[in-house]
Phi, psi and omega in degrees: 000141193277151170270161149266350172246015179277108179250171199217128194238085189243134174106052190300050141312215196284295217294324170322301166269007146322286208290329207254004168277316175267351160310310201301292191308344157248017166084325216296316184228166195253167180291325200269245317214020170232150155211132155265156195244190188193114183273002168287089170264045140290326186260332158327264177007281186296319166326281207312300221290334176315305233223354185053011178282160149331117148248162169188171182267327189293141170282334202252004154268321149344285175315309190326116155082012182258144183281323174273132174247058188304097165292144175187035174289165135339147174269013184271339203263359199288338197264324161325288174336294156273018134275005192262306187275323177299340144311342192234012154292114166259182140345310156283006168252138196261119169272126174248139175262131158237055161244125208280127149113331189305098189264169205280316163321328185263304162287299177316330194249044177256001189246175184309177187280144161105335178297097188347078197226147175246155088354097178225161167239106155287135161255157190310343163283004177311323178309337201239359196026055161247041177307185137218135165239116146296126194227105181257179169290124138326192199272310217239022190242123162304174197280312155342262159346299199301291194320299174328283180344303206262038169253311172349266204308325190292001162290016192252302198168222152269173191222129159226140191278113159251179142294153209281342200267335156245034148286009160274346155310294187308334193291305186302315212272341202202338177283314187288333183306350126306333163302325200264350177290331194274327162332286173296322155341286179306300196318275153005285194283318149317340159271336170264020146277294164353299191282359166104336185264165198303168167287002180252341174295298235267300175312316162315323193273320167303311177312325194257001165306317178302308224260313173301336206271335192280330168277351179305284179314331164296271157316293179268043171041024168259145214290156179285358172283311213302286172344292179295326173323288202302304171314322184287115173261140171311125154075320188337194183250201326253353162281347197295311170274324125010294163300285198317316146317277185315307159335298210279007186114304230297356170277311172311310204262012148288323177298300181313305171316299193282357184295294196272317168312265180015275187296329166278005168281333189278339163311304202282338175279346176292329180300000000 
């Protein structure tokens, strides 16, 4: 018999145990009403004594009776996984995949006919549950499935519900999409040791530029032209460096970059 508030966490990595700190930290599920799996029992251990939840090595004691089934293997380990468990997913159960490149098609057809499954791409600030998720539908999960799934995830972080034909979009855009923020960052702070300040000063002023300028946008909803607008002064330093950007590409070769991210996500999933 399915719990409707159990949920099963298999393959408690970094995005894994993300998930299962912010439920626990919002009351949303109790310790007892979580179980993780682990092929470590070392990481069994460290799970349970952390989080005071079920852990075990078995996947398929894992699975038992939970209505949400979080996948959250590797994607080399995902097909091992569901030969283990697919058999034994009925129907009241809802699957969410958070392995990245994996489409919902490719799962389906290790579970029974009819089983519900979502898609999510979480990106790495989810550890810290300043996240983003994409999340589409399987063939056969209804809004209800769905819905569960992204009550999950927003512990994570934020959610946005696409069609399954643009999660690779999601992938280039916002799963790949710290590398390219941790990328300028690094530049940034390399130009102000150039510019004479020490690296901890210089890391601090980017970090928290980023970090202000991204709830500006968040928060007071402003668009990023309005923004650079307000900064950009007539003759200033900041058209100065500006022009020097635009010169250099650097707008392009952003497109071109995520662009590119795209197409080998649709590679690996085709793959």
């Amino acid at each position: 018999m399915v719990n409707e508030r159990k949920i099963a966490v298999l393959g408690a990595g970094k995005i894994g145990e993300a998930l299962i700190s912010g439920l626990l930290s919002s009351g949303w599920r109790a310790p007892d009403e979580i179980t993780a799996s682990s092929r470590r029992p070392e990481r069994v251990t460290e799970l349970g004594e952390r989080y005071g939840i079920p852990c075990t090595q078995s996947n398929e004691d894992a699975v038992a009776g939970a209505a949400l089934v979080v996948i959250a293997v590797k994607p080399q380990d995902i097909e091992v996984l569901l030969g283990e468990i697919g058999h034994l997913i009925t129907t009241e159960q809802t699957v969410l995949s958070v392995c990245a490149a994996i489409p919902t098609a490719t799962i389906e057809r290790h579970l029974a006919p009819g089983v519900p499954v979502a898609r999510a791409m979480p990106n790495t600030p989810s550890v810290v549950h300043e996240g983003v998720a994409g999340l589409c539908a399987g063939a056969h999960a209804d809004d209800a499935h769905v819905t569960l799934a992204e009550e999950a995830l927003a512990h994570l972080g934020a959610v946005v519900r696409v069609p399954e034909k643009l999660m690779d979009a999601v992938t280039a855009v916002s799963g790949s999409g710290p590398a390219y923020f941790a990328l300028l960052a690094e530049a940034m702070i390399e130009a102000g040791l150039l510019l004479g300040l020490s690296r901890e000063i210089s890391t601090q002023l980017v970090v928290q530029t980023m970090l202000g300028t991204a709830q500006q946008m968040r928060d007071l909803k402003m668009h990023p032209v309005e923004l650079r607008e307000m900064v950009t002064s007539p003759g200033g330093t900041t058209i100065a460096a500006i022009r020097e950007l635009e010169i250099a590409g650097v707008r392009a070769a952003f497109l071109n970059a995520i662009q590119a991210a795209m197409v080998r996500a649709k590679e690996l999933a085709d793959g």
